[in-house]
Each structure stands twice: as structure tokens, then as C-alpha cells.
C-alpha positions as a printed NumPy array, in Angstrom:
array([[200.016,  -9.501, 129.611],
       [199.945, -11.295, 125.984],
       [198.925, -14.858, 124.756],
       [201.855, -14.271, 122.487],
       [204.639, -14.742, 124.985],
       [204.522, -18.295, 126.261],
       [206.539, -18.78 , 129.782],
       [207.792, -21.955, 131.417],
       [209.732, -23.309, 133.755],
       [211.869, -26.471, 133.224],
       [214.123, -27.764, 135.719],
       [215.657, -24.067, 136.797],
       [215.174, -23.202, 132.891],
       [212.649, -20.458, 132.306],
       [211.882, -20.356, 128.961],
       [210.053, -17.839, 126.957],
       [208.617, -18.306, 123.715],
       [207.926, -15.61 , 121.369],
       [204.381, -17.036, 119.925],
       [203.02 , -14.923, 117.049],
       [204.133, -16.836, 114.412],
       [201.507, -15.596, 111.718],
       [202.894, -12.041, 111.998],
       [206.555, -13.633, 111.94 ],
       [206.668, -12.717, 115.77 ],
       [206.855,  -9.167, 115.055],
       [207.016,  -7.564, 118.924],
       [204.244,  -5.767, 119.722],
       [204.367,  -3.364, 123.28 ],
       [202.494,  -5.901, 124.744],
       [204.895,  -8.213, 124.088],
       [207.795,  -6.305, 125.229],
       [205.82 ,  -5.869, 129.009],
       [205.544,  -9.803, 128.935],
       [208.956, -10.33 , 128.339],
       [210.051,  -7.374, 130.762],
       [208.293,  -9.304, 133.476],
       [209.454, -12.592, 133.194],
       [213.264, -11.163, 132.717],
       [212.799,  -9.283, 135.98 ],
       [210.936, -11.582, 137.632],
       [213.685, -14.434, 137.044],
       [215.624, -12.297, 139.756],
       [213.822, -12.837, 142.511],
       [212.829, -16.303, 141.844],
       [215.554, -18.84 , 143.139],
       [213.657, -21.608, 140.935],
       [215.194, -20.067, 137.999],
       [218.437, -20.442, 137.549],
       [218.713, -19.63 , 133.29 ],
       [216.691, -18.06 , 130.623],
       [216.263, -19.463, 127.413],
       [214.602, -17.   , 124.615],
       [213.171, -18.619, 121.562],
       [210.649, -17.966, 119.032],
       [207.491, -19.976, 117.462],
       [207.459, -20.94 , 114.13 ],
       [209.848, -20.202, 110.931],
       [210.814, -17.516, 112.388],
       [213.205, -15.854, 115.327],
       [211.003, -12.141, 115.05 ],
       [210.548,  -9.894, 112.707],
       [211.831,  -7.113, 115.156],
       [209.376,  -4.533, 116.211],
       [205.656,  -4.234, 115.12 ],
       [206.047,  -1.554, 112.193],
       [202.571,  -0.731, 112.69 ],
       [203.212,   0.27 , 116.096],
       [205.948,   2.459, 115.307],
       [204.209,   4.127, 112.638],
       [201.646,   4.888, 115.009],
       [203.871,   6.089, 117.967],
       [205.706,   8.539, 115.015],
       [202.092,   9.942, 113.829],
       [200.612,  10.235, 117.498],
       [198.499,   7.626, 117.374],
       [199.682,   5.611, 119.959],
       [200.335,   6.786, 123.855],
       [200.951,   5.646, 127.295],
       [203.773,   3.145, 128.779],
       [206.35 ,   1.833, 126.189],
       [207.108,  -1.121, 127.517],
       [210.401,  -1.38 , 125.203],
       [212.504,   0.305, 127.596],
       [211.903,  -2.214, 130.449],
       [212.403,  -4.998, 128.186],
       [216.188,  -3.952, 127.31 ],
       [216.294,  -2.773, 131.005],
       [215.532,  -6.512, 131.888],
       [218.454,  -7.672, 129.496],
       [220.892,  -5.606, 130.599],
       [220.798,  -6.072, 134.324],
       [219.663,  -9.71 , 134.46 ],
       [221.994, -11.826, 136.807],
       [220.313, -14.895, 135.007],
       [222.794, -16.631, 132.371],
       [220.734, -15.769, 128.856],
       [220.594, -18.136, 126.238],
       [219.076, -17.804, 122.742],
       [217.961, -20.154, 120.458],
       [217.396, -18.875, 116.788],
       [215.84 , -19.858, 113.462],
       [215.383, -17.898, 110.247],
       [215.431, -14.411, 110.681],
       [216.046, -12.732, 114.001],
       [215.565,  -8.615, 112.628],
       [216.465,  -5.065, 114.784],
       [215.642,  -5.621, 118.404],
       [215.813,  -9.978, 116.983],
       [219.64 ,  -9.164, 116.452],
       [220.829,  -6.954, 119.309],
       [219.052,  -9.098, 122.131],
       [221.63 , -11.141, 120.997],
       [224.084,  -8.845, 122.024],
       [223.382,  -9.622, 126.064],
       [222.368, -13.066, 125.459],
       [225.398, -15.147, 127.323],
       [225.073, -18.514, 124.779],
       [223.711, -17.548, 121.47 ],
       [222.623, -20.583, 119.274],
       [221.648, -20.467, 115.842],
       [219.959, -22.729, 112.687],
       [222.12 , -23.389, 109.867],
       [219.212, -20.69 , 108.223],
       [219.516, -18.226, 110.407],
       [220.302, -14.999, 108.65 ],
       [220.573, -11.7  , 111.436],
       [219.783,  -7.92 , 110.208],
       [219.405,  -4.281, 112.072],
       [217.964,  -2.271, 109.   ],
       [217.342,   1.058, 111.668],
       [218.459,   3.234, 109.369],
       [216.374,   1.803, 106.277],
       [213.464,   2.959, 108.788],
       [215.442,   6.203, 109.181],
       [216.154,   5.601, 112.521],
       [219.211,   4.299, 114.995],
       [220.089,   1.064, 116.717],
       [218.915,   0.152, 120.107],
       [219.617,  -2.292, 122.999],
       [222.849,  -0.391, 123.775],
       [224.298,  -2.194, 120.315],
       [226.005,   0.975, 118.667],
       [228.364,  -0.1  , 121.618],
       [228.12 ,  -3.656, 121.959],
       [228.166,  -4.236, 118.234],
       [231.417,  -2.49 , 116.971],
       [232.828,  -4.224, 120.333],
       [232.263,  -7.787, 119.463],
       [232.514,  -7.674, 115.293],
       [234.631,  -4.482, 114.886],
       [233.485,  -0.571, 113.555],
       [233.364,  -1.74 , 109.807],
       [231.142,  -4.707, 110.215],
       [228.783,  -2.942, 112.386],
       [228.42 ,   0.069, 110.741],
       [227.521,  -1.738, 107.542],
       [225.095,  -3.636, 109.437],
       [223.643,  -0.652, 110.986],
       [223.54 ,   1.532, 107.931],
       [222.873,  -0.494, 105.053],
       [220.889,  -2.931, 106.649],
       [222.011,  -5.847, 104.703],
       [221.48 ,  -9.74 , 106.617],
       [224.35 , -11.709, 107.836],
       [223.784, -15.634, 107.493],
       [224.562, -17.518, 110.606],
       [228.129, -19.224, 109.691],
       [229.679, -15.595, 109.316],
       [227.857, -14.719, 112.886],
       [229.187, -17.577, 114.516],
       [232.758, -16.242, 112.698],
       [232.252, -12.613, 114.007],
       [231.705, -13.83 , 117.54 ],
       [228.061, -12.937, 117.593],
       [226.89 , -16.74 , 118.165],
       [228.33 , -19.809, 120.107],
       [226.909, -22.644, 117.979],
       [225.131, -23.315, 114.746],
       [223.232, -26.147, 114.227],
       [220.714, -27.831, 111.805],
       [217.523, -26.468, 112.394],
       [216.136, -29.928, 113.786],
       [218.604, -29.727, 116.308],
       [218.424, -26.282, 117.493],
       [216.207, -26.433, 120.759],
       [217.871, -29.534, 121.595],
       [220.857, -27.922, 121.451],
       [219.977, -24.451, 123.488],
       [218.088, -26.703, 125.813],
       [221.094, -28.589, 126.652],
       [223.567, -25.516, 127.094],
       [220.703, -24.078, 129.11 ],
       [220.645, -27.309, 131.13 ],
       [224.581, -27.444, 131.423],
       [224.781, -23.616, 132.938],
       [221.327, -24.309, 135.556],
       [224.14 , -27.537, 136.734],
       [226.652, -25.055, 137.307],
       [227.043, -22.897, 140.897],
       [224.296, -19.955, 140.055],
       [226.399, -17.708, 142.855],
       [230.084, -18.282, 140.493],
       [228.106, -17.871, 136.954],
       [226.325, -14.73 , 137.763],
       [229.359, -13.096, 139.248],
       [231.468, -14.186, 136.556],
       [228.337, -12.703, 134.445],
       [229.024,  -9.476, 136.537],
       [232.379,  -9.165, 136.034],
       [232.19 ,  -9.466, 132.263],
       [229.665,  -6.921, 131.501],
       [228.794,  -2.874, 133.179],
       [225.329,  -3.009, 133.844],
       [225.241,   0.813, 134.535],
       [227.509,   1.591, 131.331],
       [224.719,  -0.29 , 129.288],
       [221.801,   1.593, 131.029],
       [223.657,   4.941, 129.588],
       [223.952,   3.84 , 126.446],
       [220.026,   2.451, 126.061],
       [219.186,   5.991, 127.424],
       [221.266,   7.662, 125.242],
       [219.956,   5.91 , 121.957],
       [216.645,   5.668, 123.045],
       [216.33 ,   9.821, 123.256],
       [217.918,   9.931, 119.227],
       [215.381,   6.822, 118.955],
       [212.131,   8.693, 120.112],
       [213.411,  11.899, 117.888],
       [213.987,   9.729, 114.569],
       [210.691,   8.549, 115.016],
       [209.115,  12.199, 114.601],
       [211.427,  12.609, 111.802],
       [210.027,  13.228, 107.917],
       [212.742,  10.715, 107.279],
       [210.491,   8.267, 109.058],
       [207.46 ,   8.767, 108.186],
       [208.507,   8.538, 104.522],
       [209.822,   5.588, 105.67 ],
       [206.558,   4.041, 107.068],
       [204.362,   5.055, 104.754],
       [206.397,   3.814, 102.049],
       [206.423,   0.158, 104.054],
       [202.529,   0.742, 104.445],
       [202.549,   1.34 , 100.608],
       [204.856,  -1.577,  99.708],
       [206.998,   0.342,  97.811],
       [210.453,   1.482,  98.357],
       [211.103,   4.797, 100.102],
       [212.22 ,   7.764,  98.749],
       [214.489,  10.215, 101.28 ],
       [216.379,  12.173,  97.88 ],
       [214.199,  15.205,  98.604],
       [214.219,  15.305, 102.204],
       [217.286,  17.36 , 103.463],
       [220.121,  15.586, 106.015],
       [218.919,  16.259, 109.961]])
């Protein structure tokens, strides 16, 4: 669907490469549908036994296009939003899913973590969900998963003030497996990827099964995806794009609480 998803398969390893590195891999809908595929694909494919998810350049992503989300919240933009069937993908795939990340991994960047099995990180990784600096609400079924793994406090100063978290207090809050020196950071997913593709693929994906509620994780992604697509129409939010538009900082004093 895009140039800017790269796919490939490496000994039962399919790994997908987020590949616009001059917009800091910012996730356009296009991108989302390429993703969706390969996720879902995976499933039927008994070549492909683990998916790694990494991104091109300095960069894990930037999160979602802004651009396209200012243009979904003024009209602009219509048809198939292929978001949905990305987290879809996430949330039901039987495939172990491992993540390899570098700099900064933003919104959607941060709670694809959150289903990823094996999460490895660069010593300058830093990980941020600023939804409600866009006047919106987290996504990816992570106002559950996120107070789960690092606790109400941490999450809801993640979610609401939007602030990054460097990658040695992830990997202390349980969000990440490993850190690593940047130089060694594919190396290192590659191998983990390569150690679970060894294992049984019947054992790991029931264990995978067992561990996580595929259906309770569908109701939560449909249930923050309606408050999602009613943000967006907000006067919160479009203060809040045309301010980023505008490079300057947004104003919401005068707009009243909704």
C-alpha cells in the first residue's frame, strides 16, 4: 500500500520497517493499512513464525501524521481509517511481537509497545503519549494496559501531561525488556526475534494466549476510539492543531471543560 513500510522475511522473522525517516516516521493512514496487512497476514502464513517492528532512521515514529488528524477533525479527510485495523492486528496477533526502538517512539510509537511481547530499546530512547496536549485520549487499548503494567500515577502523568520517559526508567517500569547502545539495538531485537522463531510456535502462541484477552482489548480500542473520533471534532482540538500548524503553543484558557 506504501513505499514507507518496508516488509521482509528472515528465517521465520517478518520484519517491518517503518521507512519515512525525513518526516521522523510520522504514520500516515497509508501506513497504518500496510502495517494492518502484514500483522494479519503473519497469521495465515506458517513461514512466519515472529514479528519484529522497527523504524528507519533517528527515529522510532513520531506517532500519527498531525496533518492527517487535523484534516480528519476539519472534514477534510474521508473514507477507510486504516488505524483501527492496525491496533486490531496487534491485539489479536498469535505471532510473538518484538520491537526494536531508537530515539523517540511518540502516541501510537509508545502504546504499540504495550502488545509488543519483547520490547527493546537504545540507550536514547525517550517514550511519550502527549493525547491530551492534542486535546484528545490514548489509544491502542493503553488507558488499560498502561496503568496495568506501570501503575495509575505513572500513567496518568504520562497520559495527561505528556511529558517523555527516557528508556532506563521504561525498562524500570516494566515497559521494555532490554536497553542497549544504539549500535547494538537491531542486533539485539534480531537475536531475541531469532531465539522465540527457535522455540515451538504451537507452546509460544498459547502461552501468548493465555497471558493476554484478545476480546477484552477489542472493547477497550472500541471504547477509546468512539471518545477518540469525538475529541477530534472538539474546539479543544482544533485549537490544538492549528496552534501546531502555527508553531506556537496552544491556548485552551477560554475554551470551557467538555
Amino acid at each position: 500500500m506504501t513505499e514507507h513500510i518496508k516488509v521482509e522475511n528472515d528465517g521465520g522473522i517478518l520484519i517491518l520497517t517503518m521507512a519515512r525517516p525525513d518526516k521522523k516516521n510520522a504514520l500516515t493512514n497509508a501506513m497504518y493499512g500496510a502495517l494492518a496487512d502484514a500483522i494479519q497476514g503473519a497469521e495465515t502464513d506458517p513461514a512466519v513464525r515472529v514479528v519484529l517492528i522497527r523504524g528507519e532512521g533517528d527515529m522510532f515514529t513520531a506517532g500519527n501524521d498531525v496533518g492527517e488528524f487535523a484534516a480528519i477533525a476539519t472534514g477534510q479527510m474521508q473514507g477507510e481509517r486504516h488505524v483501527s485495523r492496525f491496533l486490531k492486528s496487534l491485539a489479536q496477533s498469535s505471532r510473538p511481537l518484538v520491537a526494536a526502538v531508537q530515539g523517540r517512539a511518540v502516541g501510537v510509537g509508545t502504546t504499540m509497545l504495550l502488545h509488543c511481547d519483547l520490547v527493546v530499546l537504545a540507550e536514547n530512547a525517550l517514550l511519550s503519549t502527549p493525547f491530551v496536549n492534542l486535546a484528545l485520549v490514548p489509544e491502542a487499548a493503553s488507558s488499560l494496559l498502561m496503568p496495568l503494567r506501570i501503575g495509575y500515577a505513572r500513567a496518568f502523568e504520562m497520559f495527561a501531561l505528556g511529558e517523555p520517559v527516557n528508556a532506563a526508567s521504561a525498562l524500570a517500569w516494566g515497559i521494555a525488556n532490554r536497553v542497549v547502545p544504539l549500535d547494538r539495538l537491531d542486533a539485539e531485537a534480531k537475536a531475541l526475534a531469532g531465539r522465540l522463531a527457535r522455540q515451538p510456535a504451537g507452546a509460544v502462541s498459547t502461552t501468548k494466549r493465555l497471558m493476554r484477552n484478545p476480546e477484552m482489548l477489542m472493547a477497550q480500542i472500541l471504547a477509546e476510539s468512539e471518545r477518540f473520533a469525538e475529541r477530534l471534532k472538539t474546539m479543544e482540538a482544533r485549537e490544538a492543531f492549528t496552534a501546531f500548524a502555527e508553531r506556537r503553543p496552544p491556548d485552551f484558557s477560554k475554551l470551557a471543560a467538555t
